[in-house]
Phi, psi and omega in degrees: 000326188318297194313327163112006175259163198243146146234182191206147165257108163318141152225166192219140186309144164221336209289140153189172222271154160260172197315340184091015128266276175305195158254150154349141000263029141309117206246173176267334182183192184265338172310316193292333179262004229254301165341311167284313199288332204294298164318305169296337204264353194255322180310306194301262147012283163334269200320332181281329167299342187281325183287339205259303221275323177275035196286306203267351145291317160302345197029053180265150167260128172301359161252347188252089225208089158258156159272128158250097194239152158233136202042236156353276206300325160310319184285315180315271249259317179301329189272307170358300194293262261232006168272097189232016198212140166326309179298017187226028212259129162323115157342310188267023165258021177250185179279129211224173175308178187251144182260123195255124166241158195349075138084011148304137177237121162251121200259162198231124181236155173316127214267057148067151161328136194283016162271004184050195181270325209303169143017077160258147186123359207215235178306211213201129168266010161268180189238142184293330174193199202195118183257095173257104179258091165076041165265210167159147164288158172289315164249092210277016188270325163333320209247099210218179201278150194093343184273198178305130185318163183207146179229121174253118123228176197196160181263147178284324178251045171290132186263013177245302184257098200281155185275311176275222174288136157190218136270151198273167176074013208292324183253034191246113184289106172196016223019032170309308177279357171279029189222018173246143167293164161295127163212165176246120166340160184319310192286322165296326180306318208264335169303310178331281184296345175327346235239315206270174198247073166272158210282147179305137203029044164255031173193113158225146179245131196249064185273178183208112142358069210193144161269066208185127193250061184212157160275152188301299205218063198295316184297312191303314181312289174346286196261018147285314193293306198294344175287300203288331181262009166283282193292035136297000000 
């Protein structure tokens, strides 16, 4: 606030059924997770409109609006940005089979558009760019010239949320990842964007040489994000 920026903390659906032996973060399949981020991402998306609608209480811009996330909150805030068109919405977010735990049927119905419900009617959800710390998409086809400005960073050897395509949990021995989707990491996102015409400084990748699903240096990290999203 000092710095002269106004924020907020988003919150989101996270909740999803596990395998019926373990607990979260054990999932029932890959859908169930695919479902939550989806579910964060229609939350998020909501909040901005709502925040976008208190621009003239706030005295806030209704344009100058990043997402900041970490781990989770990263994914939640990358599909927010670039998931945007119908046609792009998972299969397995529409109504799919039920998930049967001890002989219970929990039925999974179509989880609505991918603008959700929230404070429609009014703004818009998009955003000017999106600060991802040791996140990843579902698709990194999603991210394409013309979308939101983007800040990537990631440890090259995150053993939870892998820098490149993979699964979360890809290295932790515990079969955690196997009920997860594939998705891609920071390091898969930047190959990705090599390709793509993002405008001078709207697009940095901050990686660090490390194994470890923390920032290295969270003050450097910090005030690298907050310089890049001024000069926005």
């Amino acid at each position: 606030a000092k710095a002269g920026w106004a924020a907020a903390a988003v919150s989101y659906r996270q909740q999803f059924y596990s395998d019926g032996v373990h607990a979260m973060p054990w999932a029932y399949d890959s859908a169930e997770v695919g479902r939550t981020i989806y579910r964060a991402m229609q939350d998020v998306k909501g909040a901005v409109r709502f925040l976008k609608g208190r621009h003239g209480l706030d005295s806030t811009s209704t344009g100058n609006i990043i997402l900041v996330g970490f781990t989770a909150g990263a994914f939640a805030g990358l599909e927010a940005a670039y998931l945007t068109e119908a046609g792009q919405k998972p299969g397995y977010c529409g109504a799919i089979n039920d998930v049967v735990l001890n002989a219970v049927n929990h039925p999974r119905p179509d989880l609505g558009p991918v603008e959700g419900d929230l404070n429609l009617g009014g703004f818009d959800a998009s955003v000017l760019g999106v600060v991802s710390c040791m996140g990843a998409i579902t698709e990194k086809a999603w991210i394409t010239d013309g979308g939101p400005a983007l800040y990537l960073y990631h440890q090259t050897g995150d053993p939870m949320v892998a820098c490149d395509r993979q699964r979360p949990y890809w290295a932790i021995n515990l079969s955690i990842a196997n009920h997860y989707p594939l998705m891609d990491g920071s390091c898969s996102i930047d190959a990705h964007a090599q390709g793509l015409s993002f405008p001078t400084g709207s697009y940095a990748f901050n990686s660090y040489s490390g194994s470890a699903h923390i920032l290295h240096d969270p003050m450097a990290v910090f005030l690298d994000a907050v310089s890049w999203g001024r000069n926005l």
